[in-house]
C-alpha positions in Angstrom: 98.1 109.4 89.0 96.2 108.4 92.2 99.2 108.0 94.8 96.8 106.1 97.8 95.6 102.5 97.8 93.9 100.2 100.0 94.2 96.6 99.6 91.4 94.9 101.8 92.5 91.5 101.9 96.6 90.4 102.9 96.3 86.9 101.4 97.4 85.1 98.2 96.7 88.0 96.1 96.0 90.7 98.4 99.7 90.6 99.8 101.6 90.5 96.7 99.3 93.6 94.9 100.0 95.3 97.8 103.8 94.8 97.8 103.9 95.2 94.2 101.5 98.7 94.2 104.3 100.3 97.0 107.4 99.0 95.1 106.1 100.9 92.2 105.6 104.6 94.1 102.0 103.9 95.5 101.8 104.8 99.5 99.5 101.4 100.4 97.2 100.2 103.4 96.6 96.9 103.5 94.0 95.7 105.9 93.3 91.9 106.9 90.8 91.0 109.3 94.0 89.0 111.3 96.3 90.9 113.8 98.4 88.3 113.5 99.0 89.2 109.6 98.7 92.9 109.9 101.5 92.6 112.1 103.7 90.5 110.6 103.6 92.3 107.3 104.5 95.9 110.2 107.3 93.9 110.6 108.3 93.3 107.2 107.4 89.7 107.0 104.9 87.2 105.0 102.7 84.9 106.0 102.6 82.9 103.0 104.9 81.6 100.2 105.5 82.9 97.4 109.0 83.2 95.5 110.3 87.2 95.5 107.6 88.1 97.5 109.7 88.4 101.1 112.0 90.7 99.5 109.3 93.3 97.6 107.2 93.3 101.2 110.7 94.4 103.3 112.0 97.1 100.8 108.2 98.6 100.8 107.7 98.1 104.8 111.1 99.9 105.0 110.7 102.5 102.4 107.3 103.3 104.8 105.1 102.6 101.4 103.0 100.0 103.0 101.8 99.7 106.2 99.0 97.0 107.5 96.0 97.7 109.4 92.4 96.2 110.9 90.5 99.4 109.5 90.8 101.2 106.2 91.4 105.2 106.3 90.8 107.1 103.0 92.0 106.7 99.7 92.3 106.8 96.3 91.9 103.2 95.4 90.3 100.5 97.1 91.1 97.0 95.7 89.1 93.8 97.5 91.1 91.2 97.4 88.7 88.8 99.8 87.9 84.9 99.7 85.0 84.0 97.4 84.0 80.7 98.5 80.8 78.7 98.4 78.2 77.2 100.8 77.1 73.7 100.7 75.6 72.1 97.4 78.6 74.6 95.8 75.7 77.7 96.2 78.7 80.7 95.6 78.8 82.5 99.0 79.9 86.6 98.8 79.8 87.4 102.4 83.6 87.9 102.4 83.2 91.1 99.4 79.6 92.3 100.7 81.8 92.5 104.4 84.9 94.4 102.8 82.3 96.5 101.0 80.6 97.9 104.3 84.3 98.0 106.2 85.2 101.0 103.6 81.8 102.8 103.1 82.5 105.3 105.5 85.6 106.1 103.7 84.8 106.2 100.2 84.9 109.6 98.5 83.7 111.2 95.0 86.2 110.2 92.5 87.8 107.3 94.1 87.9 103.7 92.2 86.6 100.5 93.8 88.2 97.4 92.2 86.8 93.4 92.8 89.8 91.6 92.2 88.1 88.4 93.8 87.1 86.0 91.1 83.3 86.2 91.8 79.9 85.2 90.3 78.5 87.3 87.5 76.9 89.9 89.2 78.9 90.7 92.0 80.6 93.8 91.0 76.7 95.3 90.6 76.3 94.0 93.9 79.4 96.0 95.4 77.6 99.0 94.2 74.5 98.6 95.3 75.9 97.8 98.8 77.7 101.4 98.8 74.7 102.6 97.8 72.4 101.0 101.0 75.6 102.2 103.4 74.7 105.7 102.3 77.2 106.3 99.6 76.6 108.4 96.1 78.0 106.0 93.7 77.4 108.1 90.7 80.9 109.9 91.2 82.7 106.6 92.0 84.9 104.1 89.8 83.6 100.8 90.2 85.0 97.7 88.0 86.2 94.3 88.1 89.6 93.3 87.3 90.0 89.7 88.1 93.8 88.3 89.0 95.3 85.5 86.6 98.3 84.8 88.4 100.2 81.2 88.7 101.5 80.6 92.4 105.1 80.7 92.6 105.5 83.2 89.2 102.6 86.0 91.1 105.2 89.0 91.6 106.5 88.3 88.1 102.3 87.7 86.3 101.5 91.2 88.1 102.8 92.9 86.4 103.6 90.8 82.8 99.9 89.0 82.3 96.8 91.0 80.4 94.6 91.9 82.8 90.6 92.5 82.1 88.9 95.7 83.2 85.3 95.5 83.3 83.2 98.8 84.9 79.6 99.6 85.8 79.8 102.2 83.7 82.1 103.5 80.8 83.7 106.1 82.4 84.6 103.3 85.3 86.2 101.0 82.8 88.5 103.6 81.7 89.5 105.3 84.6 90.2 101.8 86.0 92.2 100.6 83.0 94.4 103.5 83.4 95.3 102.6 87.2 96.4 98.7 85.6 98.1 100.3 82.8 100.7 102.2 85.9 102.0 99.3 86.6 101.0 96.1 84.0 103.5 95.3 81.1 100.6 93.2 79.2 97.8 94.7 77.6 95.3 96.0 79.6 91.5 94.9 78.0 88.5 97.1 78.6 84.8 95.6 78.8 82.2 95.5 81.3 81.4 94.0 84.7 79.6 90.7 83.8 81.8 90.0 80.9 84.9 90.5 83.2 83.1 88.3 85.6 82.7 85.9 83.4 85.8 85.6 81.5 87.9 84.8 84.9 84.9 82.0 85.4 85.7 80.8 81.8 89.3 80.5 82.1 89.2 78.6 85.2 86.3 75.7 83.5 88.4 75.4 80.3 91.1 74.3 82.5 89.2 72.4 84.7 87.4 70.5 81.6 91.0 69.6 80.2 92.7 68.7 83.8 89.1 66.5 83.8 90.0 64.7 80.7 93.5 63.5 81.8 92.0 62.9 84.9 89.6 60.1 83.3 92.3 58.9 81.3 94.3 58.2 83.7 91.7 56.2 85.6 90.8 54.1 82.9 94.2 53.6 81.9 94.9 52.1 85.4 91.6 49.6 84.2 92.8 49.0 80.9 96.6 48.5 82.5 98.1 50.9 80.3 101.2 53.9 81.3 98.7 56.7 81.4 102.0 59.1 81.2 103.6 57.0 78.3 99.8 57.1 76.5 99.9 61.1 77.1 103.6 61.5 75.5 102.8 59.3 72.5 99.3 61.0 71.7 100.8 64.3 72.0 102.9 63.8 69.4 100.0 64.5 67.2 100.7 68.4 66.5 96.9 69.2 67.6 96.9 67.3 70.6 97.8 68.8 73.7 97.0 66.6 76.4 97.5 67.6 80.4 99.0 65.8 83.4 96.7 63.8 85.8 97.0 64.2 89.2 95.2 63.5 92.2 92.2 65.7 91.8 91.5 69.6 91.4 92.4 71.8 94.3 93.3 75.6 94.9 90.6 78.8 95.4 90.2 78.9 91.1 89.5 76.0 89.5 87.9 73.6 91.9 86.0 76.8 92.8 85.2 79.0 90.3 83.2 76.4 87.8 80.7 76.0 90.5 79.6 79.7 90.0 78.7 79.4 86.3 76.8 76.0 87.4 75.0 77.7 89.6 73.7 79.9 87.6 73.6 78.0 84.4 71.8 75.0 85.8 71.4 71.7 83.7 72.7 74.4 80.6 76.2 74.2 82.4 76.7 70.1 81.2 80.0 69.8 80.4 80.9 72.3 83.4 79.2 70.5 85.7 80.3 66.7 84.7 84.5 68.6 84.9 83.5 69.3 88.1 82.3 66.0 89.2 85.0 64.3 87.5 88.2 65.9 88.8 86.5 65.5 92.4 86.1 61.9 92.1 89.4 61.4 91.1 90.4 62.2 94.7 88.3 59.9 95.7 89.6 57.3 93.3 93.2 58.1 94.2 91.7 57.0 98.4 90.5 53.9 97.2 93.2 52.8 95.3 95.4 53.3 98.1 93.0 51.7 100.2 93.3 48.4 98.5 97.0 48.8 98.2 96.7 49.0 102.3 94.8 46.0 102.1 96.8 43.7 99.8 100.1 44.6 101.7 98.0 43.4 105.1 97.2 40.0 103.6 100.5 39.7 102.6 102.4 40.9 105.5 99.4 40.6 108.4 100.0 43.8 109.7 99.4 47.7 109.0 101.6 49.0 106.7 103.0 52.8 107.4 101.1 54.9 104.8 103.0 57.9 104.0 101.2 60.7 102.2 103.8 62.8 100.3 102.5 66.4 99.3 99.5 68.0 100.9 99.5 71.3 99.2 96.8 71.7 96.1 99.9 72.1 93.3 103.8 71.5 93.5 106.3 73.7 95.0 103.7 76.1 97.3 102.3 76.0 100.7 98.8 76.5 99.7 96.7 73.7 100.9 92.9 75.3 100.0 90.6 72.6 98.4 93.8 70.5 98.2 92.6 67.3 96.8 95.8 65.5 98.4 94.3 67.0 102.0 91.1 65.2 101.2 92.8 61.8 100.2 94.8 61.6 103.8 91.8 63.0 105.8 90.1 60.2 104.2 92.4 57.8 105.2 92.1 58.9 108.7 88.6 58.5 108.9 88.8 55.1 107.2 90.9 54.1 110.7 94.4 54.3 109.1 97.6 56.4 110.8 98.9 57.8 107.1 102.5 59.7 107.8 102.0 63.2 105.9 104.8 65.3 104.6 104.2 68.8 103.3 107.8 70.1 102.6 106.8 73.4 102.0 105.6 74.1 105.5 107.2 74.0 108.9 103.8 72.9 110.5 100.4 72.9 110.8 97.6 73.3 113.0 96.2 70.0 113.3 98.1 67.6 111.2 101.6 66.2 112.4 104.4 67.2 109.5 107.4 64.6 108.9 110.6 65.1 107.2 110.0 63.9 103.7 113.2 61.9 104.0 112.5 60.3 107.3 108.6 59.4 105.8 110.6 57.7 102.5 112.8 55.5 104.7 110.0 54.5 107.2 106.7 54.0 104.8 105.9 50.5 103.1 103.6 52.3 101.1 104.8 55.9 99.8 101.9 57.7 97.9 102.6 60.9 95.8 99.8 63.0 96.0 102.0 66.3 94.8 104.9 66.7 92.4 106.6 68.7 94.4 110.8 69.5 93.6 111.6 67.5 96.6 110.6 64.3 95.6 111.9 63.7 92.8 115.1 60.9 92.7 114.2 60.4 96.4 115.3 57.0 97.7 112.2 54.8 98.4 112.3 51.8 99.8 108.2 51.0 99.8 105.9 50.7 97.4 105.1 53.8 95.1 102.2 54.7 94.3 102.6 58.2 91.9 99.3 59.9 91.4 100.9 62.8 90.4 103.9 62.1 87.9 106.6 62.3 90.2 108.6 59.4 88.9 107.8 59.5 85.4 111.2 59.9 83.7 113.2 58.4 86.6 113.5 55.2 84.9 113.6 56.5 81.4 
C-alpha cells in the first residue's frame, strides 16, 4: 500500500481527506496556496467547521502524519482537492485544477496516482493529463482518475469513509489501481468506470437535487399566491407513499448544487431544458424571498412611518455550518443593502466576518421589527421574537403544532 499523499487543496474537502488519510496510517502533505492555513493546520488547528474534524486534524498534527505546506514534495498519491467555479454567463472555469496540476509536475514520478476529487466538467480529468503531459511529464506510467467527493457538511469525517465512492480512470489499469487506494480506507462500495462517466455522475447527482429543491421551491412561491401553508401542503401530499416532496428554502447555495448543473448546461446547450429552467428557478427564489421582504419593509413603513430594523437570521448556504459560498441568504441581505436598507445579520456559526457586521442572534430577535429566516439553523428554533416573522426556511414550522 502507497504510504505518501499529497492533498493540494486544505479547504472543505481537502482538509478533512487529509486528516482522515493520516488517522488511517498515511504520512500526508497538504498544500494550500494560504500561509495563513498551512499554518494553522502546523499548529493543529482548522480553519473551517466541520463536526469531529478538530479532533482527527490534532491527533494527526501530533502523531507528525500530516504536515501543511505552500509546495508539494514527492509522493505516492496526489489528490486535487481545488475550487471548480465558473466565469460569468455560468462558463465552468478550471484554472484552480489546470494550476494544481502544474504546482506538482515537477514532482510526479512513474507509478504514482493523480486523483481529481473536484467536482468538474466532463472532460477535465483528460485535461489533467494532458497538462502533465505539456509540463514534460510521461503519463503513460501514471494513475490518473476521477473520484468525485459526495459528502454532506457537518457528517464529512463520518461520509469519508461510509459513502460509495466512484472511480473513474483514463485508462483501465488507472481505474483499478485507484479503486484500490479508496478501498484502504472507504467502508462503502467502491465503483469502477471511467473518467467522463465519473465526471458526469457527480454532475447528475447534484441536478437531480437541484430539479427537486426547484420544485418545492415553486411551490412554495405559488403557495404564498394562492395563500396556502406551503409546509402543511408538503406534509399532507407526502402522505401519498410515492410522493416525496423537499423543503423550500430561500434559494440554492453551496460549491455543488447551485454550481455543478451549470457545467452540464454548458455543454448540453438548449438539450439541458429541465437543467437549465432548476437552475433558473432556485435562483429566483432568492430573489423572490428579497422582494417579499421588501414589501414587508414597506407595509411596516406606512404603518409605522419609519424604517423598521431588518434582521437577517442565517447567512450560511445550509443550517448548522459556516459555509457561506453561493449562499442564497448572502445574496438576499446584500440585496437589501443595495436597495438602501441597514438589515442586522446574524450568522451564529461564525465569530466574524470580513466585511459584514455579525450580531448575537438573541440581541437581533429582541431588537428587529421584522425577523427574516433565511437558514434553519439549531439556534433559532423556539427563539423568542417579538417582530414580525417572516420564515423562508421552515424554522417555525412545528412551533405552533
Amino acid at each position: 500500500m502507497s504510504k505518501e499523499v499529497c492533498i493540494v487543496g486544505l479547504g472543505y474537502i481537502g482538509l478533512p481527506t487529509a486528516a482522515l488519510l493520516a488517522n488511517k496510517g498515511y504520512q500526508v502533505l497538504g498544500i494550500d496556496v494560504s500561509e495563513e492555513v498551512v499554518d494553522t493546520v502546523n499548529n493543529g488547528g482548522i480553519h473551517i467547521v466541520e463536526p469531529e474534524l478538530d479532533a482527527y486534524v490534532a491527533k494527526a498534527v501530533q502523531d507528525k502524519k500530516l504536515t501543511a505546506a505552500l509546495k508539494p514534495k514527492p509522493a505516492d498519491v496526489f489528490v486535487l482537492a481545488v475550487p471548480t467555479p465558473f466565469h460569468d454567463e455560468h462558463v465552468p472555469n478550471i484554472d484552480y485544477v489546470v494550476s494544481a496540476t502544474r504546482t506538482i509536475a515537477p514532482v510526479v514520478k512513474a507509478g504514482d496516482m493523480i486523483i481529481l476529487e473536484s467536482t468538474s466538467p466532463v472532460g477535465t480529468t483528460e485535461r489533467v493529463e494532458e497538462v502533465l503531459r505539456e509540463e514534460g511529464v510521461d503519463t503513460s506510467s501514471i494513475h490518473i482518475a476521477h473520484c468525485p467527493e459526495r459528502v454532506l457538511p457537518g457528517h464529512i469525517m463520518r461520509e469519508l469513509v461510509e459513502n460509495d465512492r466512484i472511480v473513474g480512470g483514463t485508462t483501465l489499469e488507472a481505474t483499478k489501481a485507484v479503486a484500490e487506494f479508496y478501498r484502504s480506507f472507504v467502508t462503502g462500495e467502491v465503483l469502477k468506470t471511467d473518467a467522463r462517466t465519473a465526471e458526469m455522475a457527480k454532475l447528475t447527482e447534484n441536478s437531480f437535487r437541484d430539479v427537486n429543491i426547484a420544485f418545492a421551491n415553486e411551490l412554495s412561491i405559488l403557495c404564498d399566491k394562492f395563500k396556502i401553508d406551503v409546509w402543511e401542503l408538503i406534509r399532507l401530499a407526502n402522505r401519498h407513499p410515492r410522493v416525496n416532496i423537499l423543503q423550500p428554502g430561500t434559494g440554492v447555495g453551496g460549491h455543488c448544487i447551485a454550481v455543478d448543473p451549470w457545467f452540464i448546461v454548458h455543454e448540453g446547450g438548449e438539450d439541458a431544458r429541465i437543467i437549465r429552467a432548476a437552475r433558473e428557478i432556485n435562483d429566483y427564489k432568492t430573489h423572490w424571498v428579497t422582494k417579499r421582504i421588501l414589501e414587508e419593509v414597506e407595509n411596516f413603513k406606512k404603518s409605522n412611518e419609519r424604517e423598521p430594523t431588518v434582521a437577517c437570521m442565517g447567512l450560511a448556504f445550509k443550517p448548522n455550518i459556516d459555509d457561506l459560498r453561493e449562499s442564497p441568504a448572502v445574496l438576499v441581505f446584500q440585496s437589501l443593502v443595495q436597495s438602501g436598507h441597514e438589515p442586522v445579520a446574524v450568522e451564529p456559526n461564525l465569530k466574524c466576518h470580513k466585511s459584514i457586521a455579525l450580531t448575537d442572534y438573541h440581541e437581533a430577535a429582541k431588537q428587529a421589527d421584522i425577523v427574516v429566516y433565511l437558514v434553519a439553523h439549531n439556534e433559532f428554533k423556539e427563539l423568542p421574537v417579538k417582530g414580525k416573522v417572516l420564515d423562508f426556511c421552515g424554522v417555525t414550522v412545528n412551533q405552533n403544532k
